[in-house]
KEDORO-793150 format. One record per residue: x, y, z of N, C-alpha, C in turn. Coordinates in pm, whole numbers, padded with zeros to 5 digits, always signed. Each point is the difference from the previous one (the first is absolute). Layout:
BEGIN
XYZXYZXYZ;...
END
This chain:
BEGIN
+00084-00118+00000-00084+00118+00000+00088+00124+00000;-00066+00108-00066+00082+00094+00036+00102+00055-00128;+00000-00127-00097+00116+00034-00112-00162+00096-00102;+00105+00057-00133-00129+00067-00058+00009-00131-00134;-00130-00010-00053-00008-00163-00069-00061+00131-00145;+00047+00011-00127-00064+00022-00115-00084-00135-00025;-00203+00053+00005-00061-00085-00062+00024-00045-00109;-00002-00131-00036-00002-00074-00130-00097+00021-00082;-00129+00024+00023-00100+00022-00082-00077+00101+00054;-00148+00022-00057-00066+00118+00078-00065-00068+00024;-00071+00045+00147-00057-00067+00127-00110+00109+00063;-00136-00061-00006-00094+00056+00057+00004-00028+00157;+00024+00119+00103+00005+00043+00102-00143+00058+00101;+00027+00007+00099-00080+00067+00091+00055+00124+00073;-00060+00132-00046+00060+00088+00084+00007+00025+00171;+00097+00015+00021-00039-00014+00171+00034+00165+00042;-00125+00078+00075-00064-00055+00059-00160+00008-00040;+00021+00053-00149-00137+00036-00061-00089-00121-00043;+00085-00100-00041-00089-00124-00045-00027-00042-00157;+00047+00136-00046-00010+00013-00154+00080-00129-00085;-00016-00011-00087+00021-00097-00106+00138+00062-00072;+00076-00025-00016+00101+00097-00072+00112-00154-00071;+00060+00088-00095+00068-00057-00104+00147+00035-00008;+00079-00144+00019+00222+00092+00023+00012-00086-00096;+00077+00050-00086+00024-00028-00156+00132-00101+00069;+00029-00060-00147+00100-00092-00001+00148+00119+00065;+00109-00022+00034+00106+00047+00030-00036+00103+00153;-00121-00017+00042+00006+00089+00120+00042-00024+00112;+00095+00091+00060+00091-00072+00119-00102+00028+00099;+00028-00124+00107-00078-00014+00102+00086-00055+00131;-00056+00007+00113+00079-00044+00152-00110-00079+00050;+00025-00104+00034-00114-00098+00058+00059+00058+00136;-00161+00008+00096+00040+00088+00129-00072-00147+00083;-00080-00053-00103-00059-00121+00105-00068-00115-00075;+00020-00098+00068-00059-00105-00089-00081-00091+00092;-00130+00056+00008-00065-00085+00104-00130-00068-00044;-00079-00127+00048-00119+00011-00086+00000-00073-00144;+00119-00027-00062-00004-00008-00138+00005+00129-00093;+00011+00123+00072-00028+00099-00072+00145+00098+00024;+00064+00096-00119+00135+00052+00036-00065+00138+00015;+00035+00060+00067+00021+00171+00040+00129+00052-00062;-00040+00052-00120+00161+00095-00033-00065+00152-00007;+00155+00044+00033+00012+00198-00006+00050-00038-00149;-00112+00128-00090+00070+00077-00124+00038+00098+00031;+00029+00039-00079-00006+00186-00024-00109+00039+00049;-00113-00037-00042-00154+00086-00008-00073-00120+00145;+00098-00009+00086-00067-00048+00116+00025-00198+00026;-00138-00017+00086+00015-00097+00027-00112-00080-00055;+00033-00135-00074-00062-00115-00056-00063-00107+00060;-00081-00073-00056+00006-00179+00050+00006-00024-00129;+00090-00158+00012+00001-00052-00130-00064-00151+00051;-00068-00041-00121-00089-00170+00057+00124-00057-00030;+00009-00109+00103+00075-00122-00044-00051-00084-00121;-00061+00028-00092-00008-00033-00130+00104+00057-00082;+00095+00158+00052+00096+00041-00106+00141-00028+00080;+00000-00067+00109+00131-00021-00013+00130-00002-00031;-00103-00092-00158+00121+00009-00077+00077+00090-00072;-00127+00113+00000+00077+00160-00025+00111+00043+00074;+00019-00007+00131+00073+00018+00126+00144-00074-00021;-00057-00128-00080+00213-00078+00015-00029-00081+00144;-00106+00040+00069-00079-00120+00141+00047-00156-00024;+00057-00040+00088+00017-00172-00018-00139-00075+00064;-00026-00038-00092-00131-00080+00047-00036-00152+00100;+00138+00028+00087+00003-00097+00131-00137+00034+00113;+00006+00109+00008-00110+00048+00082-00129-00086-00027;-00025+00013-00129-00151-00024-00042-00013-00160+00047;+00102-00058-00014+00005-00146-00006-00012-00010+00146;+00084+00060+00087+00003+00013+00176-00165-00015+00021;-00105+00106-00064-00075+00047+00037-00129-00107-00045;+00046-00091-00128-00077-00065-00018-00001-00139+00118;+00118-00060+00001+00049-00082+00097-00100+00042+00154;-00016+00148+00045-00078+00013+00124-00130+00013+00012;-00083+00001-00184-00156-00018-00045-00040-00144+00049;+00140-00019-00068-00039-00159+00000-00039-00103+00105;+00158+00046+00122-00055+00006+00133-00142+00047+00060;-00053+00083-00026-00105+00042+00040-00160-00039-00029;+00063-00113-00112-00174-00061-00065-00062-00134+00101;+00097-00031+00102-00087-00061+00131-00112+00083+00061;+00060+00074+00073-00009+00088+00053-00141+00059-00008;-00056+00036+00124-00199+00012+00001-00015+00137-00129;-00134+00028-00065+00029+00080-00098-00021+00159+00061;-00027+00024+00106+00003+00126+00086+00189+00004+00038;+00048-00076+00023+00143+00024+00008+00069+00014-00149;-00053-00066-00110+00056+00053-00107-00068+00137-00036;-00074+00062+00018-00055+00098-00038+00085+00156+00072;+00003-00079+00188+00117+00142+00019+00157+00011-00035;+00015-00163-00098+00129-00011-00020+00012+00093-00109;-00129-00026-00078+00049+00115-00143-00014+00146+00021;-00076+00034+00120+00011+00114+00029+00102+00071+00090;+00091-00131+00045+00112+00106+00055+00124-00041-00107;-00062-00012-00097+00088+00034-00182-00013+00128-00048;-00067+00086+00081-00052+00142-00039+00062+00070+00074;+00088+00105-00050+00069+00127+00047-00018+00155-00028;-00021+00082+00065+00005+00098-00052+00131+00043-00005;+00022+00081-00185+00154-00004-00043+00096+00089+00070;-00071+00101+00139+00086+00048+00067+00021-00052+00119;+00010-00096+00048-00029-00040+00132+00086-00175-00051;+00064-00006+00078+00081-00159-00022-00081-00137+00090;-00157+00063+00053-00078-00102+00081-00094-00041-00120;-00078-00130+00045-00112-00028-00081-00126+00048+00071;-00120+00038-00086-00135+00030+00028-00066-00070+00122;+00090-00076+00034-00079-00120+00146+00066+00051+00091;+00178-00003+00010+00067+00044+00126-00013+00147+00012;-00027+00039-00093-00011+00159-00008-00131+00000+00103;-00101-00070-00023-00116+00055+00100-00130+00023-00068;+00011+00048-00138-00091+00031-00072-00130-00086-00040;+00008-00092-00021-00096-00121+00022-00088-00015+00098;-00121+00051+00012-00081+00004+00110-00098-00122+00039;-00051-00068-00143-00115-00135+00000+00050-00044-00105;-00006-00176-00006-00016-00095-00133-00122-00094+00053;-00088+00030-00095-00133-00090+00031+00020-00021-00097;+00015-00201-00020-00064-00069-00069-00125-00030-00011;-00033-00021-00109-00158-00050-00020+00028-00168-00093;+00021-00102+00116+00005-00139-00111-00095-00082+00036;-00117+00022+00011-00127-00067+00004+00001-00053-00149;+00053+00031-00102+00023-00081-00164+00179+00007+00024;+00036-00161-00014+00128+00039+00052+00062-00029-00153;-00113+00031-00088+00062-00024-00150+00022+00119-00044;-00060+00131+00102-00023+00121-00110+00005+00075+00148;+00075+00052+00063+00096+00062+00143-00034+00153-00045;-00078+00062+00098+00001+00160-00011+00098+00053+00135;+00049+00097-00027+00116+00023+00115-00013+00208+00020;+00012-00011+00077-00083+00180-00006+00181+00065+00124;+00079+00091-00040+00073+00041+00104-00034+00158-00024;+00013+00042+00137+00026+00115+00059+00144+00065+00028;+00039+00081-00065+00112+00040+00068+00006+00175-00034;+00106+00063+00048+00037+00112-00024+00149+00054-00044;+00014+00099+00034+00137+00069-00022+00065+00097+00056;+00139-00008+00018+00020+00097+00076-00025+00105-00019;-00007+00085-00129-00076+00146+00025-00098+00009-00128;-00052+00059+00030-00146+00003-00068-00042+00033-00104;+00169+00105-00033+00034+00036-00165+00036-00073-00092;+00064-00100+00048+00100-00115-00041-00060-00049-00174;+00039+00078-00063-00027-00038-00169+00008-00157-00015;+00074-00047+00017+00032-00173+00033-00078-00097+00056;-00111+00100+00042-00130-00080+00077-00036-00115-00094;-00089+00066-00104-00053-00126-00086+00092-00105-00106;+00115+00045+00035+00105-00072-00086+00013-00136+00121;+00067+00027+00126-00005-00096+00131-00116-00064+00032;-00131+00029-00009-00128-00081-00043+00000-00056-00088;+00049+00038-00091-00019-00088-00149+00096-00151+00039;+00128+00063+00016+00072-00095+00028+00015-00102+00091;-00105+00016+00084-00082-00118+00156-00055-00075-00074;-00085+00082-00068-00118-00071-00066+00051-00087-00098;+00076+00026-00097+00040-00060-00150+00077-00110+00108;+00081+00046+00118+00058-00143+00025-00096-00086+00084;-00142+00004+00052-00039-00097+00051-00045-00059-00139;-00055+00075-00057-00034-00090-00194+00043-00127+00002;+00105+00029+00046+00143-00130-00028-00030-00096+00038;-00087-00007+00101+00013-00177+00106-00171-00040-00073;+00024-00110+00014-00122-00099-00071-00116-00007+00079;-00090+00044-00089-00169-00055+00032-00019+00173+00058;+00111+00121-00045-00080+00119+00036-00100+00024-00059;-00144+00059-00018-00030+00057-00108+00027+00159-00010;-00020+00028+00120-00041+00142+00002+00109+00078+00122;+00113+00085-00020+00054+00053+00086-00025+00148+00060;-00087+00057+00093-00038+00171-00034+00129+00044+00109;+00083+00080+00007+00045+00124+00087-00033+00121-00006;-00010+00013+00119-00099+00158+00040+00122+00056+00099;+00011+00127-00059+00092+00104+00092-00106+00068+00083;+00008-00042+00091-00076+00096+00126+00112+00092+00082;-00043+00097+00081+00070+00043+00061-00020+00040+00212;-00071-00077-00008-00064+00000+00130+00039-00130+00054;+00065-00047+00123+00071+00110+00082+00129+00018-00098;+00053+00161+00069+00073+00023-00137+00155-00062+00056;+00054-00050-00124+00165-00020+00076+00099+00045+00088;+00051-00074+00073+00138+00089+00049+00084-00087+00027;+00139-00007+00055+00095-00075-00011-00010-00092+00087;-00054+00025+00097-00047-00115+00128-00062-00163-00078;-00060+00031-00071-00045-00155-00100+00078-00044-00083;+00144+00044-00003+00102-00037-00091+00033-00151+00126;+00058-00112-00089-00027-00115+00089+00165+00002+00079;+00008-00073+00076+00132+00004+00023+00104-00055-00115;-00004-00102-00072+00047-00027-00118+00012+00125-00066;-00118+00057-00004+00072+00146-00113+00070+00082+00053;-00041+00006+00116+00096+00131+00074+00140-00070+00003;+00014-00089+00026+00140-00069+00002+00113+00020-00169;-00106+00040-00114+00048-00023-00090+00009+00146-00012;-00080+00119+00063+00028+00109-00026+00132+00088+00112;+00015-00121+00072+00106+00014+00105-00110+00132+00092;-00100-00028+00104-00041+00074+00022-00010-00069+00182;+00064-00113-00023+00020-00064+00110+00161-00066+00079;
END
């Protein structure tokens, strides 16, 4: 981390902290500031990015990770489907913050609904740390698209509420430990 990487190709991005959709042409130098989630955080020039781990390979990224990461899915398909569900959600980061959406605190309810355990409705609640946070519906999206993932979902909704509102006290000890706050 830390070196500056010229993209290989052009790579559709996420602006951080607006949320916008934006476009870095082939040759644009970039600094991966974080790689958490599956997802990279680089500084351009014109700010700060997410890139999906779908472009990677733009990056020059060695794709050991993905394989690490599949290896711990895999692990995880015992496992009751309410525990795979907060597994994919603490796969979710917001790109300034080096915690996931669970140790962070933000996660308030996961109600399953598997009365059809062929067709799983799953409803979460969570919030954010501040209320401006452009990145809101991008970090919902990205709960959601990853519970998609586990079998027999049909339907994933996340709802940003903001009541009660955050503060650092619900950061878990795991996160605080990772934010060295302990």
């Amino acid at each position: 981390m830390n070196e500056e990487i010229a993209l290989s190709r052009e790579v559709t991005a996420i602006q951080i902290p607006s949320g916008d959709s934006i476009t870095l042409p082939a040759g644009t130098p970039v600094v991966v500031t974080q790689t958490l989630g599956g997802t990279y955080t680089v500084a351009t020039s014109a700010g700060l990015a997410r890139i999906s781990s779908d472009d990677t390979d733009a990056l020059g990224i060695d794709l050991e990770a993905k394989k690490e990461k599949a290896a711990e899915d895999e692990a995880m398909a015992n496992a009751s489907l309410e525990e795979q569900i907060w597994h994919q959600m603490k796969q979710v980061y917001d790109p300034e913050i080096p915690v996931d959406i669970v140790n962070l605190g933000l996660v308030y309810d996961c109600a399953i609904d598997d009365s059809d355990p062929e067709a799983v409705k799953v409803h979460v609640k969570m919030t954010l740390t501040a209320p401006g946070c452009g990145m809101g519906p991008v970090i919902a999206a990205d709960a959601q698209a990853r519970i998609m993932t586990l079998d027999n979902i049909e339907n994933a909704e996340v709802e940003v509420v903001w009541e009660p509102a955050w503060n650092q006290d619900m950061i878990s000890e795991e996160g605080k430990m990772k934010l060295g706050m302990m």
